[in-house]
C-alpha positions in Angstrom: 4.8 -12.8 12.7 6.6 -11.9 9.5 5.2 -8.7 7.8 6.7 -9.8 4.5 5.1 -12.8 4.5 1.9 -12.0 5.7 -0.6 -9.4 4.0 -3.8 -7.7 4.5 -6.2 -9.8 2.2 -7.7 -8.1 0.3 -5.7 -4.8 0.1 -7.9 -2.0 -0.6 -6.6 1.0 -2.9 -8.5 3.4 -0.6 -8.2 4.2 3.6 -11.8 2.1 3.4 -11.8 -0.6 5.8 -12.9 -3.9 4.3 -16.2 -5.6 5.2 -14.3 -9.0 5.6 -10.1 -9.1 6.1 -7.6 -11.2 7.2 -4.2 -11.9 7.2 -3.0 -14.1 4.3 0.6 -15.7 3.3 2.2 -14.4 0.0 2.3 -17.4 -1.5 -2.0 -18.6 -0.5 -2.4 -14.9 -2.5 -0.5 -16.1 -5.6 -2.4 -19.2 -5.5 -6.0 -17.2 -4.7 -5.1 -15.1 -7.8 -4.3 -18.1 -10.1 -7.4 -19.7 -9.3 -9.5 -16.9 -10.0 -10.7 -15.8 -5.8 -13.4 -13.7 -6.3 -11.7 -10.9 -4.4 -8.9 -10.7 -5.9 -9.7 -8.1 -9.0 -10.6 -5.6 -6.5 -7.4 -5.7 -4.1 -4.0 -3.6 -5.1 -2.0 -6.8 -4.5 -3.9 -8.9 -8.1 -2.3 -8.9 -11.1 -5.9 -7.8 -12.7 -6.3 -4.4 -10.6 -2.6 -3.9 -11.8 -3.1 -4.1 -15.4 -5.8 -1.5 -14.9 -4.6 0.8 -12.7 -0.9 -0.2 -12.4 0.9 -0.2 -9.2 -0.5 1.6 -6.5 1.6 4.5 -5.5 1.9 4.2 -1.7 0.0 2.2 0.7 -2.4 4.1 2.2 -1.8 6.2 5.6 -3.6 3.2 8.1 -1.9 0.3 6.6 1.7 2.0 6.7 4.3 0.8 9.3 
């Protein structure tokens, strides 16, 4: 599996574990975000959380490789 392509939907800005993830393509979370997923203003990956916060600094510790 490529670990580019695929990401932690949604990506959390804290060590928190999500009630409900999975593994997502890049380009099904562009797509998600364009059509307005209702997950998507909460996760570090959105264009929304970013325009509020901005990028996120570092992932956090359980989600680094």
């Amino acid at each position: 599996m490529d670990s580019d392509y695929y990401i932690l939907c949604p990506q959390r800005p804290d060590d928190e574990p999500g009630l409900i993830t999975h593994l997502i393509s890049t380009d099904i979370c562009r797509r998600r975000q364009d059509e307005g997923f209702h997950k998507c203003p909460r996760c570090t990956r959105s264009d929304v959380w970013r325009a509020q916060h901005g990028d996120p600094a570092e992932a956090p510790a359980s989600r680094r490789r």
